[in-house]
C-alpha positions in Angstrom: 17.4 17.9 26.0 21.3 18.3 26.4 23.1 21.0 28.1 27.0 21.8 26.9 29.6 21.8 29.4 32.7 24.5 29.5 35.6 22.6 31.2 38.6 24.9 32.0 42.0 24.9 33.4 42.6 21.3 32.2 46.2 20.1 32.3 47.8 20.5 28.7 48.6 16.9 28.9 44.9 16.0 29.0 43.8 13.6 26.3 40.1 13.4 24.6 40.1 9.5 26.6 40.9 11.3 30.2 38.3 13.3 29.9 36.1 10.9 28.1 36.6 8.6 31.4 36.0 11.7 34.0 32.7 12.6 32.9 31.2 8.9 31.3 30.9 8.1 35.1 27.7 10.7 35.3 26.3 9.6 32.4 26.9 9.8 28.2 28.7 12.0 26.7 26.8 13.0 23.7 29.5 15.1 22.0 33.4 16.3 23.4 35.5 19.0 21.3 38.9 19.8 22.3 39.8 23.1 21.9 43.6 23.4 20.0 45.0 26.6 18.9 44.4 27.1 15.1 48.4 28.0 14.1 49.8 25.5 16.3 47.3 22.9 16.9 48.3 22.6 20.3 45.7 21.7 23.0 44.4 25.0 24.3 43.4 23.7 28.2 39.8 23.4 27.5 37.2 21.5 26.2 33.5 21.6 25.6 31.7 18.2 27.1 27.8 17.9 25.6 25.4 15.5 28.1 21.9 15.2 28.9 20.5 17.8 31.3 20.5 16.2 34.4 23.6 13.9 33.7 25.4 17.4 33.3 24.0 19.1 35.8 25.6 15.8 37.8 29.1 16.5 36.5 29.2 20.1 36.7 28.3 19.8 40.7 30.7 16.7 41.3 33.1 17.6 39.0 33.7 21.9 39.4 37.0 22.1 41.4 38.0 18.6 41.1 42.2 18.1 40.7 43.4 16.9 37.8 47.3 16.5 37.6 47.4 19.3 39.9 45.0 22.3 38.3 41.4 22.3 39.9 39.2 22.3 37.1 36.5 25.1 36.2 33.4 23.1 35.1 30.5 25.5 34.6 27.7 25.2 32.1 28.8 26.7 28.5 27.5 30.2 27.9 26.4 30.9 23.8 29.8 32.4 22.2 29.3 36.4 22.0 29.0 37.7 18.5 32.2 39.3 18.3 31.5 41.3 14.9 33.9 41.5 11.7 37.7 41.1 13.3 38.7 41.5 10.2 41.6 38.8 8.4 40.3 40.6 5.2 42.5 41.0 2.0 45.0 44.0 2.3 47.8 44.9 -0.4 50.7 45.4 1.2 52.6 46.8 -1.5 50.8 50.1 -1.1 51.2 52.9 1.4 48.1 53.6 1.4 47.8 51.5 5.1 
């Protein structure tokens, strides 16, 4: 079973192979998405790392307020992403007044 891996306050210069190369040292990494912004597409400073359980449990302990560049880094299993609802982004005409 595999257990996903939050990864926060990463360096904005961090690269998918840094991080690759930090946590392939407690075992394989079964997935690794690097979070960007969606208008910008620049790295956001965190990342999601998917492992095996006891390969992440590994990483989270030696790796949770490790220094990289700098920035001690906030490694904590992932929690599941809160259903935020409708935020809307739907269709409005803004040639009315009616907003």
């Amino acid at each position: 079973m595999t257990k996903r891996i939050y990864v926060g306050n990463l360096p904005y210069s961090a690269t998918e192979e840094e991080v690759r190369d930090l946590f392939s040292q407690h075992g394989e990494i079964v997935s690794l998405a690097m979070i960007t912004d969606r208008e910008t597409g620049r790295f956001r400073g965190f990342c999601f790392v998917e492992m095996e359980d006891a390969e992440a449990k590994a990483a989270i302990e030696t790796l949770n307020g490790r220094d990289m560049d700098g920035r001690p880094l906030k490694v904590n299993e992932a929690r599941p992403r809160e259903d935020r609802g409708r935020q809307g982004g739907g269709y409005r005409d803004r040639g009315s007044n009616r907003w």
